[in-house]
C-alpha positions in Angstrom: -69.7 10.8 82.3 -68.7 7.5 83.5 -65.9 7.2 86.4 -64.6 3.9 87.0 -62.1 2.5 90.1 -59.6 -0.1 90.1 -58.1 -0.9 93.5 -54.8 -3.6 94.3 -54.2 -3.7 97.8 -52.3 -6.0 99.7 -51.2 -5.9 103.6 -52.1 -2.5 104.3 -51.3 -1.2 101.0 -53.0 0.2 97.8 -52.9 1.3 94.6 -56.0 3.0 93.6 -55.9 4.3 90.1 -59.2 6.2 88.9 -60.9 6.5 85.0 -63.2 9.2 83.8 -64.9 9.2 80.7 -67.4 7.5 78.5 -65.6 5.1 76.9 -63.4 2.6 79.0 -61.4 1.8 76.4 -60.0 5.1 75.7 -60.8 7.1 78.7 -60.5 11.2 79.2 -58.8 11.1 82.2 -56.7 8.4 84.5 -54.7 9.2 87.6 -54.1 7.1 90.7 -53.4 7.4 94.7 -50.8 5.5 96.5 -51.1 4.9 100.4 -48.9 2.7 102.3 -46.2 1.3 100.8 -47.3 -0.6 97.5 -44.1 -3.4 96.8 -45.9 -6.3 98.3 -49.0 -5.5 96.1 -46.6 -4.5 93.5 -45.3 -7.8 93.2 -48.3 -9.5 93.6 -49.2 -8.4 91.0 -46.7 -8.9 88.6 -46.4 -12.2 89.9 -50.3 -13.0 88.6 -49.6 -11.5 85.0 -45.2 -11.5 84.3 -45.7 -15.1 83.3 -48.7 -15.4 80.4 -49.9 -15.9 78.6 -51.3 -13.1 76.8 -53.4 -14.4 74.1 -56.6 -14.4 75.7 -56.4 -10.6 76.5 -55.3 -9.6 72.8 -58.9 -9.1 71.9 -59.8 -7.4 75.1 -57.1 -4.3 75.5 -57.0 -1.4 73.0 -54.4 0.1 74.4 -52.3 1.5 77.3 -55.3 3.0 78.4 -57.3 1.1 78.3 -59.4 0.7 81.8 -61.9 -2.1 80.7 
């Protein structure tokens, strides 16, 4: 079984959110740890995907899920 880790941190803080299964596009188990306190890379974040555009990852996703 596969297990995969995606980490955003930012000045001190992170949010580590962890996949398990063999298929990153629909995997068998996601869950995530928060240390710190996350706004900053919160917003960072939102602030590199809120404004688009999203065409060039409509082939990529498969869903909510998805990890890949």
């Amino acid at each position: 079984m596969a297990h995969w880790t995606i980490t955003l941190a930012r000045e001190g803080a992170a949010i580590v959110v962890r996949g398990e299964g063999d298929d990153p596009h629909a995997p068998d188990r996601i869950d995530y740890e928060i240390h710190g306190n996350p706004g900053g890379v919160y917003r960072a974040l939102l602030d590199r995907v809120a404004p688009g555009p999203w065409s060039f990852q409509a082939d990529r996703m498969h869903g909510e899920r998805d990890l890949s």
